[in-house]
C-alpha positions as CSV (number, residue, x, y, z in Angstrom):
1,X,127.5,104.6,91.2
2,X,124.1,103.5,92.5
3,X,122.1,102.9,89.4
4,X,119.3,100.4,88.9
5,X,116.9,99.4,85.8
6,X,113.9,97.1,86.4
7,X,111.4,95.4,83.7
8,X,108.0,94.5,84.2
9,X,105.3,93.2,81.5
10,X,101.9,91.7,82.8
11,X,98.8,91.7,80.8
12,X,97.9,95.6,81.4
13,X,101.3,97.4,81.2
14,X,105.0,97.0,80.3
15,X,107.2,99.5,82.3
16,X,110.6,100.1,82.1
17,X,112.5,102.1,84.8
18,X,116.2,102.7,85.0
19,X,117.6,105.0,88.0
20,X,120.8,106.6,89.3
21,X,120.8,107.7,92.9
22,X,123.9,109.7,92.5
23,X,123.4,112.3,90.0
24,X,121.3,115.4,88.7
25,X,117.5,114.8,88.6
26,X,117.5,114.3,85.2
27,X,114.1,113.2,84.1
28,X,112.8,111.3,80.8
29,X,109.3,110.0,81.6
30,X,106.8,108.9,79.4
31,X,103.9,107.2,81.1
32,X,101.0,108.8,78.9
33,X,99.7,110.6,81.6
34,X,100.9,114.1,81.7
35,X,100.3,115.0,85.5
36,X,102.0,111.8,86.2
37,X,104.9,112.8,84.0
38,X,105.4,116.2,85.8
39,X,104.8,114.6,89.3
40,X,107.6,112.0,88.6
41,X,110.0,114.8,86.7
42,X,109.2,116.6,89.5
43,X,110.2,113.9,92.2
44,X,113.5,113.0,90.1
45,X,114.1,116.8,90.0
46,X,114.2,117.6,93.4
47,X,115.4,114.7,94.9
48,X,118.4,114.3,92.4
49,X,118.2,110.8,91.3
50,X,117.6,110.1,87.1
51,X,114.6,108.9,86.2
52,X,114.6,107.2,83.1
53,X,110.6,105.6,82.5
54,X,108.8,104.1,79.5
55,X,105.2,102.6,79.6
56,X,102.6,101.2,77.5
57,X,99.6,99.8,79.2
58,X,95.6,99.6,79.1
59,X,94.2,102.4,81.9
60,X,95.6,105.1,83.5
61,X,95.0,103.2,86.9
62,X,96.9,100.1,86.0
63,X,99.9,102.4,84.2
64,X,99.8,104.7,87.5
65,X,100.3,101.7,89.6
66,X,102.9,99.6,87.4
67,X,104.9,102.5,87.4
68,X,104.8,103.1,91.1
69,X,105.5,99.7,91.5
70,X,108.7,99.5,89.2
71,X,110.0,103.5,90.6
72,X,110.1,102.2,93.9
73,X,111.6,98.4,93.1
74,X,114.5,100.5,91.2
75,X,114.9,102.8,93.8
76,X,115.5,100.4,97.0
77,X,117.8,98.0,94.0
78,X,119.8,100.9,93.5
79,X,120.5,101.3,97.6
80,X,122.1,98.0,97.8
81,X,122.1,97.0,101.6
82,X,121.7,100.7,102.5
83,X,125.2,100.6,104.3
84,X,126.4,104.1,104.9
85,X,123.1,105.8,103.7
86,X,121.3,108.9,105.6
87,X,118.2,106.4,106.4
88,X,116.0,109.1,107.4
89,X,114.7,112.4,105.5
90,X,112.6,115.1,106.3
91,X,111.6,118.3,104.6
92,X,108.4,121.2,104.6
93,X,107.8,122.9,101.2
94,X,105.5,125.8,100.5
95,X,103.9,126.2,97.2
96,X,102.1,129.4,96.7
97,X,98.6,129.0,99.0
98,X,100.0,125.2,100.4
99,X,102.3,123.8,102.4
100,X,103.2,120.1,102.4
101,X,105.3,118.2,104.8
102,X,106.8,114.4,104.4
103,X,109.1,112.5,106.2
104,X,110.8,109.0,104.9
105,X,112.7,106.2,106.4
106,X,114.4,103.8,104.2
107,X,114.4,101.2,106.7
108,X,112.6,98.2,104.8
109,X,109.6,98.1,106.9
110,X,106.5,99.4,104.5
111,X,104.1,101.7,105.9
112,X,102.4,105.1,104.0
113,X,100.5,107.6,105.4
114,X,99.2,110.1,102.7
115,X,96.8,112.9,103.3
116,X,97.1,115.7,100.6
117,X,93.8,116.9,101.5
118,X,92.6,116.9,97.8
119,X,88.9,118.2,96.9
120,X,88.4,117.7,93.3
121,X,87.9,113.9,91.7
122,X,91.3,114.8,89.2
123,X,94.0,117.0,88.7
124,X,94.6,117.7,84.8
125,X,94.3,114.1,83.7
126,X,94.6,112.2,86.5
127,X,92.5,111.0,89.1
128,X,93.0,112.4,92.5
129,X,92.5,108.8,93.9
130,X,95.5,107.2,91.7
131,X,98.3,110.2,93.2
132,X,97.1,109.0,96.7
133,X,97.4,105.0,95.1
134,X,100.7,106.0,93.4
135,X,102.4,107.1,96.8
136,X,101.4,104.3,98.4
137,X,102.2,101.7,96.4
138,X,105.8,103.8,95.6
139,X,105.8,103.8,99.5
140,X,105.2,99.8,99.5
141,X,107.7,99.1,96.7
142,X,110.2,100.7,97.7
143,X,110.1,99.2,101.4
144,X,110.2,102.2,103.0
145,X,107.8,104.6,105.6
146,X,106.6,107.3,103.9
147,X,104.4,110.1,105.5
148,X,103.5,113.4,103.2
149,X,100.7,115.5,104.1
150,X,99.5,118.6,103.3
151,X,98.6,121.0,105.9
152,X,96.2,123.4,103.6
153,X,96.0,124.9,100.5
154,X,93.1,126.0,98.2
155,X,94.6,124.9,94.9
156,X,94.5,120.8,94.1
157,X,97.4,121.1,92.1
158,X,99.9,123.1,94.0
159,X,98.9,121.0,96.9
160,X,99.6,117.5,95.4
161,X,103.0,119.4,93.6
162,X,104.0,120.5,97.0
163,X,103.9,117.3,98.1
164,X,105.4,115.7,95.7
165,X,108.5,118.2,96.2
166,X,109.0,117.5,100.1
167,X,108.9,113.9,99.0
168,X,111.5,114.3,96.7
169,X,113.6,116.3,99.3
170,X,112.7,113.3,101.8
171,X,114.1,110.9,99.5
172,X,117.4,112.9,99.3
173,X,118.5,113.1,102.1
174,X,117.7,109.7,102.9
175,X,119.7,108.6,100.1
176,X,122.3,111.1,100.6
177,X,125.5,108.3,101.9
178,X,126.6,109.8,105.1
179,X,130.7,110.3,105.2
180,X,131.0,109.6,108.6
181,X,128.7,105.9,108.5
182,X,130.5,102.9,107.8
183,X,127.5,100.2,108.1
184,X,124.1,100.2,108.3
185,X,122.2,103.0,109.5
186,X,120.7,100.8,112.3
187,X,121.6,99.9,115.7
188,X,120.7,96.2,114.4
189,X,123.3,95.8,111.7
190,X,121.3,95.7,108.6
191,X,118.2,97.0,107.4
């Protein structure tokens, strides 16, 4: 079972994250910020790994950060030396009036590219600015390339959801351990 829990307290937030790569999508999130909560729920959902996140902290920047930080840390603890894994993941979701595209490699080499092409300053309670922040530093935490953008949409929400989703489906298949791979999914030997 590839599962993983990681701890972190600083002055602004204490965040607990436990994960399991190889299950449901079970989700249990409490950050305090409810678009957060559905975008994470959303992400373990889809992509099938347990979330299980706690958080106290000062501002919703700080918490969305933390969290980010500790998701993707649990996530790339939880793959081990990657040996047999997919490596790469793909996926284009529609959600109502958007469509979202992302595309992941788990190679240990950080990199994000996010354009969700939001308009408004927040979505519910959170700020537009700390979904984009949250990717990235997920992206940078978890050592891996992420690219999600959306192509259009009208509606902030479904756009950043949509998102959020092709992410998730990304993630799964890059995860997904691959019957036929032995090692690492590089011609190097390791990632």
């Amino acid at each position: 079972m590839r599962t993983a829990e990681v701890n972190r307290k600083t002055l602004e937030t204490e965040v607990y994250v436990k994960v399991n790569l190889d299950s449901v999508g079970k989700a249990d999130v409490h950050t305090g910020i409810a678009f957060l909560d559905h975008l994470i729920a959303t992400l373990a959902f889809h992509s099938l790994v347990d979330v299980e996140l706690s958080v106290k902290g000062d501002l919703k920047h700080h918490i969305a950060e933390d969290v980010a930080i500790c998701l993707g840390q649990a996530i790339r603890k939880a793959l081990g030396d990657g040996d047999g894994i997919t490596r790469f993941g793909f996926a284009a979701v529609p959600m109502d009036c958007s469509l979202a595209f992302s595309a992941v490699d788990l190679a240990k080499r950080p990199y994000a590219k996010i354009d969700l092409k939001l308009r408004g300053k927040k979505i519910e309670d959170m700020l537009c600015e700390d979904i984009h922040h949250f990717l990235e530093t997920l992206a940078t935490s978890m050592q891996a390339n992420i690219h999600v953008w959306t192509r259009y949409g009208a509606n902030d929400h479904h756009k950043a959801e949509a998102a959020i989703k092709a992410l998730a489906l990304s993630l799964r298949q890059a995860i997904t351990i691959d019957p036929r791979r032995k090692s690492a999914p590089s011609v190097k030997g390791v990632i």
